[in-house]
NUMAR-867208 format. One line per field, with one value per residue: chain; x, y, z of N, C-alpha, C in turn. Coordinates in steps of 0.1 Angstrom, whole numbers, plus 5000, padded with zeros to 4 digits. Last residue first. Layout:
N
unit = [A, ...] $
nX = [X, ...] $
nY = [Y, ...] $
nZ = [Z, ...] $
caX = [X, ...] $
caY = [Y, ...] $
caZ = [Z, ...] $
cX = [X, ...] $
cY = [Y, ...] $
cZ = [Z, ...] $
This chain:
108
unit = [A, A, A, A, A, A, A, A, A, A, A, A, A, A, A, A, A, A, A, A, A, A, A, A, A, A, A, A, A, A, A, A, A, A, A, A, A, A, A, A, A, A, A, A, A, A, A, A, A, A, A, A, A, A, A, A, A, A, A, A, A, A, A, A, A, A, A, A, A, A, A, A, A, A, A, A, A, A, A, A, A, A, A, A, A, A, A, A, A, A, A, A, A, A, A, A, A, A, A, A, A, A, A, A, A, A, A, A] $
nX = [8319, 8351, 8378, 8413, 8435, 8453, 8476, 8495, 8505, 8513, 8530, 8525, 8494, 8490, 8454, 8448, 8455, 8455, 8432, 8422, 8441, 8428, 8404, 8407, 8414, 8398, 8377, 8390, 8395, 8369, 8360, 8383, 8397, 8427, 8447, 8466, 8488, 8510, 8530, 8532, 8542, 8516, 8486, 8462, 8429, 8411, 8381, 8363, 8338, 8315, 8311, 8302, 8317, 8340, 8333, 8328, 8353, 8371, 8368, 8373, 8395, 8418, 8409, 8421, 8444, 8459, 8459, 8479, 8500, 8497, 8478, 8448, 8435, 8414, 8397, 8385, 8357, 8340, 8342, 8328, 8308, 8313, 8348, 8373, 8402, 8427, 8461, 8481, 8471, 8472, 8444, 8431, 8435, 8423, 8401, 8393, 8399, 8376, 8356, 8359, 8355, 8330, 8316, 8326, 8313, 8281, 8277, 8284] $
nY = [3084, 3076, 3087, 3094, 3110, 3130, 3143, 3172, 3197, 3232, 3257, 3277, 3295, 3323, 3323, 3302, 3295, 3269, 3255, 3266, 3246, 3222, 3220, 3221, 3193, 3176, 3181, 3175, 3146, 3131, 3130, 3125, 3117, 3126, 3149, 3175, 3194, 3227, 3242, 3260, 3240, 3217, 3204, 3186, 3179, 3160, 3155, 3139, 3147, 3155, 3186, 3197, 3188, 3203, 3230, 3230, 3223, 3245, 3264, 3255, 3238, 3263, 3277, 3258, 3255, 3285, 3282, 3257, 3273, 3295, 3286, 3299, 3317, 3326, 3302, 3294, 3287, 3286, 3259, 3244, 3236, 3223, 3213, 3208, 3191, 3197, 3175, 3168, 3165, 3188, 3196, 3173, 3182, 3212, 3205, 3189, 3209, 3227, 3212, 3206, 3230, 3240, 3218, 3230, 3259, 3250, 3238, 3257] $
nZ = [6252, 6240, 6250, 6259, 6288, 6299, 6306, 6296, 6313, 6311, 6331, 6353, 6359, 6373, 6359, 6333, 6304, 6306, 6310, 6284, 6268, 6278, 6272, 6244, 6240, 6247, 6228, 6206, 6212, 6232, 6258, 6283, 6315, 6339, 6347, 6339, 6358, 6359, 6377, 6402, 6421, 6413, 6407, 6385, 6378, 6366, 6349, 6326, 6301, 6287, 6287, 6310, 6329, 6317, 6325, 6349, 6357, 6352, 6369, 6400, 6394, 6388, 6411, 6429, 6418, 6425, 6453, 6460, 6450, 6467, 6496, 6513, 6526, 6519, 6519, 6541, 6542, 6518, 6509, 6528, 6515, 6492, 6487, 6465, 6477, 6464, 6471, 6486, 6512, 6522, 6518, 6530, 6560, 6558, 6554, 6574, 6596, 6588, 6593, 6624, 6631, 6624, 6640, 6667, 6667, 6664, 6687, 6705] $
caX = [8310, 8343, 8372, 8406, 8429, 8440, 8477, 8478, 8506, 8501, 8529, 8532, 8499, 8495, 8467, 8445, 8449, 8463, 8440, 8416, 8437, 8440, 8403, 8394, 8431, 8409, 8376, 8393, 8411, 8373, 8354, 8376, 8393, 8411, 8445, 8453, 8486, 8496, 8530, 8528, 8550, 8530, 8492, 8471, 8440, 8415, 8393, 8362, 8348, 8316, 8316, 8292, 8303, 8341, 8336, 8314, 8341, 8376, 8362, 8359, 8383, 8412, 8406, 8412, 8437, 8456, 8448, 8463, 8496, 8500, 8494, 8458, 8449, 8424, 8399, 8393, 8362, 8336, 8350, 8343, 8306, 8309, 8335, 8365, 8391, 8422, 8454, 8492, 8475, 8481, 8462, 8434, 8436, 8439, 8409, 8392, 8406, 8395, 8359, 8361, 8368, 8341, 8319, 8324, 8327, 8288, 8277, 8293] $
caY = [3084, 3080, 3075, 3095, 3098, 3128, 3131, 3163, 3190, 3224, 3252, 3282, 3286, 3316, 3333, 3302, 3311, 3278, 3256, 3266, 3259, 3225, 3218, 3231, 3206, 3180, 3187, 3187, 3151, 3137, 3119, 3131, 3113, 3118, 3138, 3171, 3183, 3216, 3233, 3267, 3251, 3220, 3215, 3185, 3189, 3160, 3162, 3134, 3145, 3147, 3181, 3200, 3186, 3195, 3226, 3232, 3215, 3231, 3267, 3265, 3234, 3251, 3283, 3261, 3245, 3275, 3289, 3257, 3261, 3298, 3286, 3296, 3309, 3336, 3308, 3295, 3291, 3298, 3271, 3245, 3247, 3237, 3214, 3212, 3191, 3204, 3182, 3173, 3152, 3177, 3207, 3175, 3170, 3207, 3213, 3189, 3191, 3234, 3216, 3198, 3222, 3247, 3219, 3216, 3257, 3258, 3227, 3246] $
caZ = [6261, 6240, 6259, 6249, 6274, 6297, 6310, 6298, 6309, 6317, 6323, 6339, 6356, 6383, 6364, 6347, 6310, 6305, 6322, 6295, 6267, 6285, 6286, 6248, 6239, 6259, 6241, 6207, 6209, 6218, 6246, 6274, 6305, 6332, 6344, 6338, 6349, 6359, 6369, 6388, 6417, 6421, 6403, 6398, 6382, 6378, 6349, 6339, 6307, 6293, 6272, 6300, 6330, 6321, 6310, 6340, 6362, 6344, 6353, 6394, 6395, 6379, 6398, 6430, 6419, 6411, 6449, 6460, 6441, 6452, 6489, 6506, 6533, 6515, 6505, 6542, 6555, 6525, 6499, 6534, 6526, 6489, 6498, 6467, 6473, 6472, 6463, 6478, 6505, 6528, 6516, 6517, 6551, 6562, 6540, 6566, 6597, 6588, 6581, 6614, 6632, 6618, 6623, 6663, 6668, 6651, 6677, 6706] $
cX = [8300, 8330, 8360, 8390, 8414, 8442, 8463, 8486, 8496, 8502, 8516, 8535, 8513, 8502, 8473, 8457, 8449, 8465, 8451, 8425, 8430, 8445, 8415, 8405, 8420, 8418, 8386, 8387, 8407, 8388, 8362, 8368, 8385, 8408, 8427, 8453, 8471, 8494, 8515, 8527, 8547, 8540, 8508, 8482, 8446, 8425, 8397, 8376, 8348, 8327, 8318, 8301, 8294, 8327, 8332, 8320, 8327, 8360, 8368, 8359, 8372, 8402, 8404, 8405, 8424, 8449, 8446, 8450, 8478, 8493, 8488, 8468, 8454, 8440, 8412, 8402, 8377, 8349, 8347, 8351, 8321, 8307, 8327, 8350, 8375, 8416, 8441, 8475, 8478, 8487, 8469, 8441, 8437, 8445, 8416, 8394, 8407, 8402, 8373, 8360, 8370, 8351, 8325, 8331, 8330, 8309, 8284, 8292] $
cY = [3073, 3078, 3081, 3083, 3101, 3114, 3123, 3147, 3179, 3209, 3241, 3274, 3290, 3302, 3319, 3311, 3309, 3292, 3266, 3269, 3271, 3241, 3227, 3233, 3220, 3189, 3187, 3190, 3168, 3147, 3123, 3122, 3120, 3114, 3134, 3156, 3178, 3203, 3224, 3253, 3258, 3226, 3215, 3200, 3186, 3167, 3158, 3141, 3147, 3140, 3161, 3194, 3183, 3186, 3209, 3227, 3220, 3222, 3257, 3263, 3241, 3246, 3273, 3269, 3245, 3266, 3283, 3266, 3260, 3286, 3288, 3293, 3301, 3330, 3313, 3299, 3292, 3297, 3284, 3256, 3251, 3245, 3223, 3209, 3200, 3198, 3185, 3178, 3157, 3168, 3192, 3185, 3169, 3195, 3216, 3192, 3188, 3219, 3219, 3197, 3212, 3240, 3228, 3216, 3242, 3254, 3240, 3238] $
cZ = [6256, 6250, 6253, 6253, 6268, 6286, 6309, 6300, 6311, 6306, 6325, 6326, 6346, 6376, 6376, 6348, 6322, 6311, 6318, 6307, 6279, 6280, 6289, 6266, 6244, 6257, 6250, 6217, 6218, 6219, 6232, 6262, 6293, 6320, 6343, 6337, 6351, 6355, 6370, 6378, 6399, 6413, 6415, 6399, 6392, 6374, 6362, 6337, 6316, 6295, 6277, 6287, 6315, 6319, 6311, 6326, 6352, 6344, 6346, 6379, 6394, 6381, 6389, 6420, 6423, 6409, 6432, 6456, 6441, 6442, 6473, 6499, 6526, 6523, 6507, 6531, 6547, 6536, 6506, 6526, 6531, 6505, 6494, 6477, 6476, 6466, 6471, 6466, 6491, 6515, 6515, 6509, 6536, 6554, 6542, 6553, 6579, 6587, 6583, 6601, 6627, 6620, 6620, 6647, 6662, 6657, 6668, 6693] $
């Protein structure tokens, strides 16, 4: 009963945020539901896998938004060339067709 419980309320949960037009990563919720996916949400989900270490590791703050293949990065970077690094990046993601920054400049 308690496993049925939390599986319903992870699904509530990566229902809720399908919803709200972005996916937030759960590390136990990235197990229930990967392959139900929409196009956009799998993109955003690729973006957050290999934007987050970049990200981590040059100290910038990313938020990926994505609808109908179109990306936008918003946050913050310390430097010009870690956000064109970022959006280079989001490029290559399979699925993107374009990627537009909306990052600022903010040293650390």
């Amino acid at each position: 009963m308690k496993r049925s419980g939390l599986l319903l309320f992870l699904l509530l949960s990566l229902q809720g945020a399908m919803a709200a037009g972005s996916l937030v990563l759960d590390p136990i919720a990235e197990h229930v539901a990967v392959t139900h996916l929409s196009a956009d949400e799998k993109i955003a989900w690729e973006l957050n896998e290999v934007l987050k270490p970049l990200a981590d590791g040059s100290g910038s703050v990313v938020h990926p938004w994505v609808k109908a293949g179109m990306v936008r990065l918003q946050g913050s970077s310390p430097s010009r060339d870690a956000i064109r690094h970022l959006l280079e990046v989001a490029a290559n993601v399979p699925g993107v067709r374009e990627v537009r920054s909306e990052m600022s400049i903010r040293p650390i």
